[in-house]
N, C-alpha and C positions, 0 to 999 in steps of 0.2 A: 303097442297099446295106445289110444285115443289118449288125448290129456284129459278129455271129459268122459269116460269111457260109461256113465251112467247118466250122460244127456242125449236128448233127442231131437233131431229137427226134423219137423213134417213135410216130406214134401207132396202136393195136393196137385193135381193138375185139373182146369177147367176145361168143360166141353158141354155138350148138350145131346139131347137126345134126336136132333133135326136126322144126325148123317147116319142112321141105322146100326147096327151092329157090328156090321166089318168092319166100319172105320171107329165104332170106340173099341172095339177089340185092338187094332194098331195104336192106339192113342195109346191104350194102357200099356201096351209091350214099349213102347218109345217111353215112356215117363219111367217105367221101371228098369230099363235100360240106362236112362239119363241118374236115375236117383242112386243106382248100383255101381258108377261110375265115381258119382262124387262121395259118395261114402267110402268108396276106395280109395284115393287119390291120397295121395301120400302129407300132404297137410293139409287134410281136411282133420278136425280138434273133437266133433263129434258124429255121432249115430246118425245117417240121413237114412229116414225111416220113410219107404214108397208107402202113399197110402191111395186107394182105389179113387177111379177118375170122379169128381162128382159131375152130376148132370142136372141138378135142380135143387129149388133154392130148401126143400128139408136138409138136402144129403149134405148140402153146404153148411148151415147153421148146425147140424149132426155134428160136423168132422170140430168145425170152430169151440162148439160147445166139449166134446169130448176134449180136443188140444186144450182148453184151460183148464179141466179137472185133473190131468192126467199132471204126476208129479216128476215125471220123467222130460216133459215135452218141454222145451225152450224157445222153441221158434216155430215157425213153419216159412216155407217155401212155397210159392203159388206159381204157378206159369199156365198161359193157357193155349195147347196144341191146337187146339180149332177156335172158333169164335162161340165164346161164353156167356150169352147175352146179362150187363151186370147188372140188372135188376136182382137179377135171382141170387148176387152177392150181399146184398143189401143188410139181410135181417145176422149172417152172420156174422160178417165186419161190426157191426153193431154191438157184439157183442163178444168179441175177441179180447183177447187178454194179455194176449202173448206177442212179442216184437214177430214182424212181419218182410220177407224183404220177397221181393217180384222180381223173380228170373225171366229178361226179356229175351227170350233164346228160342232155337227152332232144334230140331231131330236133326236135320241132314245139313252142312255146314254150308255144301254150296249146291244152287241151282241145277239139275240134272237137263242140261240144255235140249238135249234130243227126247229125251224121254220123259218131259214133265205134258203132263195132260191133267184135265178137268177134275180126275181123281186124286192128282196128286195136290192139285191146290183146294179142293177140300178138306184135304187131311191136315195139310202143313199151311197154318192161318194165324201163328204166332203175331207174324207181322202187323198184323190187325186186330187182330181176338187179345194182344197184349194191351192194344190203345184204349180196348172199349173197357177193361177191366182196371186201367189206371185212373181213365175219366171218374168214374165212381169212386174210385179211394181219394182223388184230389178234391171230386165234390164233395165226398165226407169229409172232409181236411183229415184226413188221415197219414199219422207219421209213418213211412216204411221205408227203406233201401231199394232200390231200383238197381242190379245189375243188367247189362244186357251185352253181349256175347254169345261165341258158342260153347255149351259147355265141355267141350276135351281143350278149352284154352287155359292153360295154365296161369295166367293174367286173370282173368275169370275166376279161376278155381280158388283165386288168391283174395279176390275182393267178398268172396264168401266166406272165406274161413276167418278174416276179419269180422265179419259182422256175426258171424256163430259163437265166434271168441267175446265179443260185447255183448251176447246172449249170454253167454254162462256168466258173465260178472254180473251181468241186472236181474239173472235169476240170484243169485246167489245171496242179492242185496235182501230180496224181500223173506219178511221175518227175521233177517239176520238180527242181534243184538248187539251193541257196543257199550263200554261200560266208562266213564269218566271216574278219576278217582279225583276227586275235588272238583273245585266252578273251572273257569278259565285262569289263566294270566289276569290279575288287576290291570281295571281300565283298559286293557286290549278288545281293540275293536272286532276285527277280519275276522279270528278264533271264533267270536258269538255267534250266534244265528237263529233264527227259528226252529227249534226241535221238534215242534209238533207239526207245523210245514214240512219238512223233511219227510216225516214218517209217510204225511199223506200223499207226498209227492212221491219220495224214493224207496217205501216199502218195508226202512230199518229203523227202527228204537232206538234211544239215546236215555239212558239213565242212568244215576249219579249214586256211586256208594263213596261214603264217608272212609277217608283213609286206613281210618280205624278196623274197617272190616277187610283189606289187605292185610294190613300186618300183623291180624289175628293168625290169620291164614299162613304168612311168613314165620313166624315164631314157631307155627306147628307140624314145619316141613324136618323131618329126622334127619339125625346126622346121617345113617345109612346113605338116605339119597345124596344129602350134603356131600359127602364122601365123592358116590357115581359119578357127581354130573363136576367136580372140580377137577378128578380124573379124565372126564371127558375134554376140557378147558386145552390140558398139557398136553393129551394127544391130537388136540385139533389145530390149536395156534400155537404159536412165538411166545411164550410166556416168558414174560421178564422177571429176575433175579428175582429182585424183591418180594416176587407173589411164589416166586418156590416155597418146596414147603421149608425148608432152612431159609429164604427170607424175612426178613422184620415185619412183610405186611400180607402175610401168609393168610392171617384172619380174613383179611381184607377180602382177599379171592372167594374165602368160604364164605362169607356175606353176602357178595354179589353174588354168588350161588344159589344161595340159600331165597335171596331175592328173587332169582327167577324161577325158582321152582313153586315159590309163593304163587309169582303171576301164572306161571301156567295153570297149578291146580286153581285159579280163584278162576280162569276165563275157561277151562274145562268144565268146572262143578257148574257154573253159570249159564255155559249155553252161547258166551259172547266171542262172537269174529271180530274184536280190536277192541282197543284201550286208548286212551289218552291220560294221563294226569299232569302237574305242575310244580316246578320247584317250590313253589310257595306253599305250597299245602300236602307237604310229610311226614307231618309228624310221625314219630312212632319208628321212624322209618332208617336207618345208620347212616347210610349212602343212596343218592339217585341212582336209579335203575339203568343205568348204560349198557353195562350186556346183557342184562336181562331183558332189556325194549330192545336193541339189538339181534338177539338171538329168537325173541318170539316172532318178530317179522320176516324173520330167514325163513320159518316154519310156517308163513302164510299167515300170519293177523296184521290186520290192521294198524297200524300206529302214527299219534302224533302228538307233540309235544305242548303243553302251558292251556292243556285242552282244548287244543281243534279237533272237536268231533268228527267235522266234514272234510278233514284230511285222513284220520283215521280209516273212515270209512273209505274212503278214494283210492288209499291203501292196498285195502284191503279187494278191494273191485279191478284195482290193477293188476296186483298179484294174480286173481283170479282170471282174469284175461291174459295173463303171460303165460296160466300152465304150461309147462313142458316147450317153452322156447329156450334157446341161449341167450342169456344176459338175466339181469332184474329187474325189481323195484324198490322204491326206497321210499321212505317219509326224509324230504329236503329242503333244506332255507335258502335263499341267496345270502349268502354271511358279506361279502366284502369284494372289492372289484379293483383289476390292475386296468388304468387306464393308459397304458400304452399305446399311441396313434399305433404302433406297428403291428400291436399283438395284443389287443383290449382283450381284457379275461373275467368271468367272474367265478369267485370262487366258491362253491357250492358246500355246506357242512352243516353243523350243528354240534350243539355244547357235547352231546355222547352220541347222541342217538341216529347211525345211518347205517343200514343193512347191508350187513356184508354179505349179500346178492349180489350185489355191483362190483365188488374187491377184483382187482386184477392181479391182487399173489396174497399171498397167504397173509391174513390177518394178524398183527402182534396183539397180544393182551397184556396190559401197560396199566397203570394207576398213577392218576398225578392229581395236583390241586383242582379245585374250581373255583369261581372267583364270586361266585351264588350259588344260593340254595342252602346256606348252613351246614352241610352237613360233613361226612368223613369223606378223604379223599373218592373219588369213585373207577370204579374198574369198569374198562372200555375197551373196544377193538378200534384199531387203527390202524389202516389201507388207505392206498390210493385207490380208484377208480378206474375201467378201463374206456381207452380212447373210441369215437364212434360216434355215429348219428344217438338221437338221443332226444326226448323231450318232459318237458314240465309242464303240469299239468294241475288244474284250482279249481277247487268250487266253490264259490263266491255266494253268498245271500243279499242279492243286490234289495231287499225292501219287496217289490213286488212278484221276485222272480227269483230262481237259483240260475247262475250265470256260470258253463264249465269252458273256463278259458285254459288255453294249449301254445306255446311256444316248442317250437323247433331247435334245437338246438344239435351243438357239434360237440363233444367231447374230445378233449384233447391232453397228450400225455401230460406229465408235471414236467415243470419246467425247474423246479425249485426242490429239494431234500424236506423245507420247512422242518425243521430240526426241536424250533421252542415250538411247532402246534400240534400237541399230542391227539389227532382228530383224525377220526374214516373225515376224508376230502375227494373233491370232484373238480376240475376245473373245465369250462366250458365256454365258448363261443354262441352268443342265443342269435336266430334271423328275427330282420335279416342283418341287422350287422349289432353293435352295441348298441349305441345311442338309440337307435329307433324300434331296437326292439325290447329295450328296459323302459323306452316312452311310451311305445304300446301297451305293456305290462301295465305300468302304473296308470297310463288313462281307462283299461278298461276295468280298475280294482282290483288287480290280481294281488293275492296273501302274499308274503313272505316266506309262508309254509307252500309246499307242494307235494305230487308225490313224482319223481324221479324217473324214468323206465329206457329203460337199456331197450327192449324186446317189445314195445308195443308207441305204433303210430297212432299220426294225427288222423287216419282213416277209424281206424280202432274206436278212439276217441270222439269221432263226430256222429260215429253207430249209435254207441250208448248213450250219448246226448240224446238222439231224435228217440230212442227206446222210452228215455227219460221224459221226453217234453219237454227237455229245460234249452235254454238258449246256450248257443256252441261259436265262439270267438278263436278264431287259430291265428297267431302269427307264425308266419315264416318265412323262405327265402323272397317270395313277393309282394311282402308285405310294404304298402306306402304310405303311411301316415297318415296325410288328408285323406285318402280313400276309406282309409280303417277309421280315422274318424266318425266318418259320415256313417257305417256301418253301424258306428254305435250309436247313432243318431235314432238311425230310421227303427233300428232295434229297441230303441227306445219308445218309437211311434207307436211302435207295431203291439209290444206287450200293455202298452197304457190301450189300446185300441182298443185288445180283447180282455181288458183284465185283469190281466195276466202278471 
């Protein structure tokens, strides 16, 4: 089964009416050939849905107009078998909606040396019918992905399900809702941002309910459930002594329970893909939510801590681009750093909250102090993390622009038990080495908060950028400092240029 098994991608192939009917008869058997191939192909994430060749600029603006209405369609796919002349593209790009990406590919993989004639190079015109229909979308400054190979190349086949996979997170953004339970963190900067920017840029709402209306919600989750889901607790993790039900903080468990059952039914009844709130504004509330923000993001929402909205969100955009990979995603902080010349490390965590998605053995559920927040001890899961490629990932509100910046990193085992840090932890190696890629980070404003991903690259990542319009900053192994400098320089030029 598809991870996306109820998304669509268009794929449209250009041509014209110049070369008579035989050869758009072939055009159409090659394109449905080529679209019956990648919709096969064993990771490809969605639906690639043949749709008939067009030949003029209604049948164009038709297909365009029908792929934004249509609540199925996530993308489209264009290629054009013969030459497409792009005027006749014009009024539909115009008015397109949906991420775009240009398969530069041909039907037949190699030149047929002896047997190519005059007929065959009217048919197969990729080569050139590709250029005149990029010139247009580059005039239009238009954002798309540009593959180009042949399509039985597995390499190929991989730089698309990449960017299908960025499709179904940036569908997924628009209309989504996310729900703040209080403001931010006091006087925390990076967390704030533009919410109504946002919307009109990333297509998700940001609105704030008063704590008060969680722990309405809390208070009126029944023991019955209470009961199910602490049951479920013992058969899933390592539960410690104490939250047995013959230990002393037995309550404890059923509160954290009782906690997440609250948040579920509050972002159910609501409508909302993630949440954020803040130790500072709980009232009402026994203990912080650790396994209950914990557990809701294992089940796909969004989350992030002291109210970063636009980590939530990011979240939850990640998740959705990881469907049905191995590994996960997490909402994560850089807490603290070994600076060993031999073996520099940072250490990756947060107070309770990081998704055991990323766990590499079986989660303990543990209760111990906190040292903020007011409140009763709070119940958590606590794993290491598994070793591997890996990156972190920000969305920043730079003032005139949203900025999604992406580091590289290497995950690596624990070197240590950490015995007094009762915390889900991650240790990792960022490019291209420490120093310059934690100077990176901080010259180009990257959070504190991130969201984590086992299962999705910096290709992933720079899809949904250009899907977005927003500006897309990567460090990683080749990354040089004065080079990435100047990068943000000219980046700088370039959005004060157009307004941006």
């Amino acid at each position: 089964m598809k991870a996306f098994e109820n998304s669509e991608v268009w794929f449209v192939t250009g041509s014209q009416h110049l070369y008579g009917e035989e050869t758009l008869k072939k055009v159409a058997e090659h394109s449905q050939e080529i679209a019956t191939a990648l919709n096969n192909a064993a990771a490809m994430p969605v639906n690639i849905v043949f749709k008939p060749t067009v030949k003029s600029p209604e049948e164009i603006y038709a297909v365009c107009a029908e792929a934004n209405a249509s609540s199925r369609c996530i993308g489209i796919i264009t290629w054009m078998h013969t030459f497409s002349p792009a005027k006749m593209w014009i009024r539909g790009l115009n008015i397109l909606q949906k991420p775009l990406l240009h398969f530069h590919t041909q039907f037949n993989r190699d030149i047929p040396w002896n047997e190519i004639d005059m007929d065959f190079m009217n048919l197969n015109q990729s080569a050139h019918g590709d250029r005149e229909f990029g010139y247009i979308m580059s005039r239009m400054r238009l954002k798309r992905k540009v593959v180009v190979g042949h399509w039985q190349d597995n390499a190929v086949i991989e730089k698309i399900n990449a960017w299908a996979r960025a499709a179904a997170g940036w569908h997924d953004w628009q209309g989504a809702k996310f729900v703040r339970f209080g403001d931010n963190m006091r006087y925390v900067a990076v967390t704030d941002g533009d919410k109504v920017e946002a919307e009109m840029k990333f297509g998700f709402s940001v609105n704030t309910h008063g704590i008060g209306d969680l722990v309405q919600v809390i208070n009126a989750v029944s023991d019955a459930d209470t009961d199910a889901l602490t049951k479920e607790y013992f058969e899933t993790y390592n539960v410690s002594s104490s939250l047995k039900s013959d230990g002393k903080q037995y309550q404890s468990l059923r509160d954290a329970a009782r906690i997440e059952l609250g948040l579920q039914y509050f972002l159910q009844d609501g409508g909302y893909k993630g949440f954020s709130d803040t130790f500072e504004d709980l009232h009402g509330m026994i203990q912080l939510p650790g396994i209950g923000a914990q557990r809701m993001m294992a089940k796909g929402y969004g989350f992030a801590g002291e109210g970063d909205w636009k980590t939530s969100a990011l979240v939850r955009a990640m998740k959705t681009m990881g469907a049905g990979l191995k590994g996960g995603n997490s909402f994560m902080e850089d807490y603290t750093y070994h600076f060993d010349p031999a073996n520099s490390l940072v250490l990756g965590s947060h107070m309770l909250e990081i998704c055991p998605s990323i766990a590499s053995n079986k989660p303990s559920c543990e209760i111990h102090p906190l040292g903020i927040g007011g409140k009763a001890d709070p119940v958590r899961l606590v794993f290491n993390s598994a070793a591997g490629p890996a990156i972190n990932a920000s969305v920043i509100d730079m003032g005139n622009r949203f900025r999604l910046l992406v580091n590289e990193v290497e995950a690596v085992e624990p070197i240590a038990d950490l015995p007094k840090l009762p915390v889900a932890r991650v240790l990792w190696k960022p490019y291209p080495n420490m120093n310059d890629g934690c100077a990176a980070w901080i010259l180009a404003g990257g959070a504190h908060h991130t969201c984590y991903s086992q299962n999705l690259g910096s290709e992933h990542m720079e899809d949904f950028a250009e899907m977005a319009g927003i500006e897309y900053v990567r460090i990683g192994k080749n990354t040089e400092l004065y080079q990435f400098k100047n990068e943000l320089r000219w980046s700088e030029v370039y959005y004060k240029a157009n307004n941006q």
